[in-house]
Residue frames as qw, qx, qy, qz and C-alpha x, y, z in Angstrom:
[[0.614, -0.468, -0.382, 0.508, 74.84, 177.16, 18.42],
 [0.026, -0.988, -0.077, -0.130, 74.43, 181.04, 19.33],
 [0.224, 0.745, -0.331, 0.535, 77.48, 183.20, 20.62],
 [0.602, -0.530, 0.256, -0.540, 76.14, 183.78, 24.11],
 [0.966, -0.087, 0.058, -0.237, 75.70, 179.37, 24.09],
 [0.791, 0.366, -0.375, 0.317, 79.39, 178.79, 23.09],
 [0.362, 0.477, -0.591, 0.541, 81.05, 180.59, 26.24],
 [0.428, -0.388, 0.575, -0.579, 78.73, 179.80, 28.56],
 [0.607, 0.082, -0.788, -0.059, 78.74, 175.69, 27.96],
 [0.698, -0.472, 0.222, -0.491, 76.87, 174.02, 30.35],
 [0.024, -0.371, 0.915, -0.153, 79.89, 171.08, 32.02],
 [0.525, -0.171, 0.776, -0.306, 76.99, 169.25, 33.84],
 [0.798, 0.418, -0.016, -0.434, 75.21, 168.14, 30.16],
 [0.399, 0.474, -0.763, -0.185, 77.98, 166.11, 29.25],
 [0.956, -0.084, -0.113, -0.257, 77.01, 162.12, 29.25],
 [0.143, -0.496, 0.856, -0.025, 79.86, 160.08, 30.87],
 [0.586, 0.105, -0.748, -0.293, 77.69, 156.96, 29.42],
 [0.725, -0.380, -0.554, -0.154, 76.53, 153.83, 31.73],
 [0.448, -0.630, 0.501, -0.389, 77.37, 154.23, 35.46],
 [0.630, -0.057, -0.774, 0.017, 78.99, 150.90, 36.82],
 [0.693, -0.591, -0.368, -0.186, 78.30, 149.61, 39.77],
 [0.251, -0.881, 0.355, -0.188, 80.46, 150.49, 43.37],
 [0.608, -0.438, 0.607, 0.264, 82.13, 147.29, 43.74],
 [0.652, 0.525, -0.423, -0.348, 83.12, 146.67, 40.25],
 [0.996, 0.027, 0.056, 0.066, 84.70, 143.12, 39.48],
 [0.572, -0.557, 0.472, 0.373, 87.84, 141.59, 39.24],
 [0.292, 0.486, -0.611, -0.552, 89.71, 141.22, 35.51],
 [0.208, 0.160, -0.942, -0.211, 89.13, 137.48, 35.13],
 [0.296, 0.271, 0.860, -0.315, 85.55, 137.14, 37.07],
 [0.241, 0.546, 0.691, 0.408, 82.30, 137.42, 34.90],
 [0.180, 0.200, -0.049, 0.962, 81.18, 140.91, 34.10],
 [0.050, 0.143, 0.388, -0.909, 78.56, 143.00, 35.67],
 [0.432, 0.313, -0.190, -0.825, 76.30, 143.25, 33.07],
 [0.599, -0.013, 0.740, -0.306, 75.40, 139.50, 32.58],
 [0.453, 0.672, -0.383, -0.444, 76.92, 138.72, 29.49],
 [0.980, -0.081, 0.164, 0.084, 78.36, 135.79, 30.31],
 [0.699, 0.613, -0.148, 0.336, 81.65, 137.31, 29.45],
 [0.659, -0.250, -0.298, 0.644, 84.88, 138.23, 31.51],
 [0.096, -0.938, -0.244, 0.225, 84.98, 141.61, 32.80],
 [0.442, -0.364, 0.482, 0.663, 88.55, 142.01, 31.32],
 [0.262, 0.068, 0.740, 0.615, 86.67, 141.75, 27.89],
 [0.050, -0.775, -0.625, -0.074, 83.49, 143.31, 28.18],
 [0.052, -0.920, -0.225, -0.318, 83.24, 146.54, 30.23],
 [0.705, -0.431, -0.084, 0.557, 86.58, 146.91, 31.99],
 [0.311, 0.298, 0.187, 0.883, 87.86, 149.49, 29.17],
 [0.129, -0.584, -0.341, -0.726, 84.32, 151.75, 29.62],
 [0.702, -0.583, -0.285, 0.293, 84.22, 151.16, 33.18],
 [0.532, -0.526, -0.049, 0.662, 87.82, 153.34, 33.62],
 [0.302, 0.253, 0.213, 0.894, 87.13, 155.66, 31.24],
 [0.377, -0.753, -0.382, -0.380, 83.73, 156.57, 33.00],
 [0.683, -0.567, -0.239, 0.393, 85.80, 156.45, 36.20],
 [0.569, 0.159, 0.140, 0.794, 88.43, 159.06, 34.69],
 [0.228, 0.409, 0.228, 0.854, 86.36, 161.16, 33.61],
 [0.497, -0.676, -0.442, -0.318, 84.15, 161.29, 36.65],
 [0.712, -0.103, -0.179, 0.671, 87.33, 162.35, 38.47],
 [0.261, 0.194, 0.118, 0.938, 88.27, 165.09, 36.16],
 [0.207, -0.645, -0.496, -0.543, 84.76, 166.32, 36.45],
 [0.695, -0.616, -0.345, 0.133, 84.91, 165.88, 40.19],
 [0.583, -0.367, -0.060, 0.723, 88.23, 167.64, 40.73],
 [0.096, -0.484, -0.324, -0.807, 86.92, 170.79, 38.16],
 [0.551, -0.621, -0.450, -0.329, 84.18, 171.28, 40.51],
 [0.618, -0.665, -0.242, 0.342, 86.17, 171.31, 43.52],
 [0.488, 0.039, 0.052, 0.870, 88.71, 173.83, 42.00],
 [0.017, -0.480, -0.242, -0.843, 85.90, 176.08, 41.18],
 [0.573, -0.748, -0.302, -0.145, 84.17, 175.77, 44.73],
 [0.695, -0.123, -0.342, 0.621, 87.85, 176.35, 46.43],
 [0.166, -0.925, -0.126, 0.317, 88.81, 179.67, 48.07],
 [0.623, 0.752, -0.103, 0.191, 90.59, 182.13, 45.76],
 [0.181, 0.688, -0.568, 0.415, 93.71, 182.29, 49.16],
 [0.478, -0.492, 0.695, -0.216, 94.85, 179.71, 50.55]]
C-alpha cells in the first residue's frame, strides 16, 4: 500500500457483506435465507450489524455533503 493510497482510502470499497432483505423477519419466525432455521439463530446477529454499519456509513456521507454554517 503506497503513501498517496493510505490517506486517500477509498470509504465506498468497504464490503458490509450480504444485504438482507427490507422487511426482515421476526426473532422466532423462519429465516430469510431458507435454512429452515429461526431467524433469531441464523442471520439476526449479521443482519444488525450490516444494518449498523450501513447507518454509520449513511450518516458519514451526509456529514460530508452538509453545509460548513448552519
Amino acid at each position: 500500500m503506497g503513501l498517496l493510497s493510505r490517506f486517500f482510502k477509498n470509504e465506498d470499497s468497504e464490503d458490509l457483506g450480504q444485504a438482507p432483505p427490507t422487511k426482515l423477519p421476526l426473532r422466532n419466525d423462519l429465516c430469510w435465507c431458507d435454512s429452515g432455521l429461526k431467524y433469531k439463530k441464523c442471520h439476526l446477529e449479521q443482519d444488525q450489524i450490516y444494518l449498523e454499519k450501513k447507518r454509520q456509513k449513511d450518516l458519514a456521507a451526509k456529514k460530508v455533503c452538509s453545509p460548513v454554517f448552519g
